[in-house]
N, C-alpha and C positions, 0 to 999 in steps of 0.2 A: 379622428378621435377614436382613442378602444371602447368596448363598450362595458359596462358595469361587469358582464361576464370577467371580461379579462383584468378589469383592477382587482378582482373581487379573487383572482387566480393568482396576482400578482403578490397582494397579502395575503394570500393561505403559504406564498412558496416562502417569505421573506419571512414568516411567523416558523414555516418549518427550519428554514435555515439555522435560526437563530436557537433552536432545541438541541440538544446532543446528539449526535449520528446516530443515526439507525435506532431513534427511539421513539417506537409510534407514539399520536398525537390523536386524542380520539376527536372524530370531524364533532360531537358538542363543545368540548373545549374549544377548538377551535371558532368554530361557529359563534360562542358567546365573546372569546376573547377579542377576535377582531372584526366582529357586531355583521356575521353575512350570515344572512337566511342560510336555514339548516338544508333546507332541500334544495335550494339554491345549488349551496356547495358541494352537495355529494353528487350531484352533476358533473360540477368543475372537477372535483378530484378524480371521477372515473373519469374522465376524459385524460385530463395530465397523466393518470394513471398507463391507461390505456396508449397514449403518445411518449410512455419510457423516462417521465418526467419525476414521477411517483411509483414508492411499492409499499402495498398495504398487508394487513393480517389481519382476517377475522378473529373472533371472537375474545378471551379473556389475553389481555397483554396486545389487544389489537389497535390499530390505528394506519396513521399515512406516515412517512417520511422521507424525506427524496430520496431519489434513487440515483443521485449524482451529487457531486459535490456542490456549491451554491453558483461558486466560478467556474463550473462547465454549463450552466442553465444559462441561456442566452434571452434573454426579451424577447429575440426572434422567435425560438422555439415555442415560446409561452402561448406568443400571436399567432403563430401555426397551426397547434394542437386545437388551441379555440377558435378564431377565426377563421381560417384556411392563409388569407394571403393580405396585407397592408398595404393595398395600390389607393392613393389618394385619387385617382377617379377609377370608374368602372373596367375603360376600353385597358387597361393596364393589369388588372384583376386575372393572373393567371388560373388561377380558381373557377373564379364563380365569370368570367369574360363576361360583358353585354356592352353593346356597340352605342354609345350614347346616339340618343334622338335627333340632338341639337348640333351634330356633326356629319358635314357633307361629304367630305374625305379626310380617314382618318390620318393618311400618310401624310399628308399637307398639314394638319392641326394644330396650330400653336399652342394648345392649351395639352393636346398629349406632347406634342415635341419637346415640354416644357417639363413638365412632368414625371417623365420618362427619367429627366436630371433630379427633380426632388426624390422620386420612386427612388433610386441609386444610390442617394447618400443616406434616405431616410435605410435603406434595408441594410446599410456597410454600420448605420450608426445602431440600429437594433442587433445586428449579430454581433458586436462587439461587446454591447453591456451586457451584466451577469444579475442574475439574483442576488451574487456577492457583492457588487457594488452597488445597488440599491440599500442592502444591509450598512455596507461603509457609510454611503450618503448620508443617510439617515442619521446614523451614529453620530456623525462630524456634526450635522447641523443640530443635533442638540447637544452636545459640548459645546457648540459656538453659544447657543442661547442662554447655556448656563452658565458659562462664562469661564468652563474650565477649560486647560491648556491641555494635549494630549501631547509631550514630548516622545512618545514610542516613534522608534526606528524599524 
């Protein structure tokens, strides 16, 4: 599961995305429009900032804006910068490693050898999605709900 950190980073990039390039976005706007704690976020944001994710400018005309296009920001990179690493159990956590309690040998372990396979497709399916296509998704599903048709090619 990510933790509120990282949804809460996910809508600050897909609120960016959705702005004009290169056109800071001051973190209160932001903060009220998609309802995250102010200080909350200027957490998140120096961090993304700081991880190549975001570039900002102090004072008058200041704010965030990414610092890449929506379709080069990957899930993964998101989860990186805030998290460190996405291992569904510990002993797999390249990061932060800790040798679970309730395991006698890790080599033998069916519950890592198992794992190991989710670990693989979950990291191939996170570095594939974009900020851009959370943007898309979103979009589509509320054309679906309103019931209009989007013939674009």
């Amino acid at each position: 599961m990510i933790t509120k950190k990282t949804k809460y980073a996910l809508k600050a990039l897909v609120y960016l995305a959705q702005q004009p390039a290169e056109q800071p976005v001051l973190i209160a706007d932001l903060s009220r429009n998609e309802q995250i704690p102010r200080k909350f976020l200027e957490f998140i944001l120096l961090t993304m900032r700081k991880a190549g994710l975001l570039q900002s400018k102090i004072g008058k005309g200041g704010g965030y804006w990414l610092a890449l296009p929506a379709n080069k920001i990957t899930i993964a990179s998101v989860i990186h910068a805030l998290e460190g690493d996405f291992a569904p159990v510990q002993c797999l956590n390249t990061i932060n490693y800790s040798h679970c309690e309730e395991c006698q040998d890790e080599a033998t372990c069916g519950i890592k050898l198992t794992m190991v396979d989710v670990h693989t497709q979950l990291t191939a399916v996170l570095e594939k999605l974009t900020i851009a296509d959370m943007v898309e998704r979103s979009a589509t599903a509320r054309h679906k709900l309103a019931g209009t048709i989007d013939f674009a090619i």
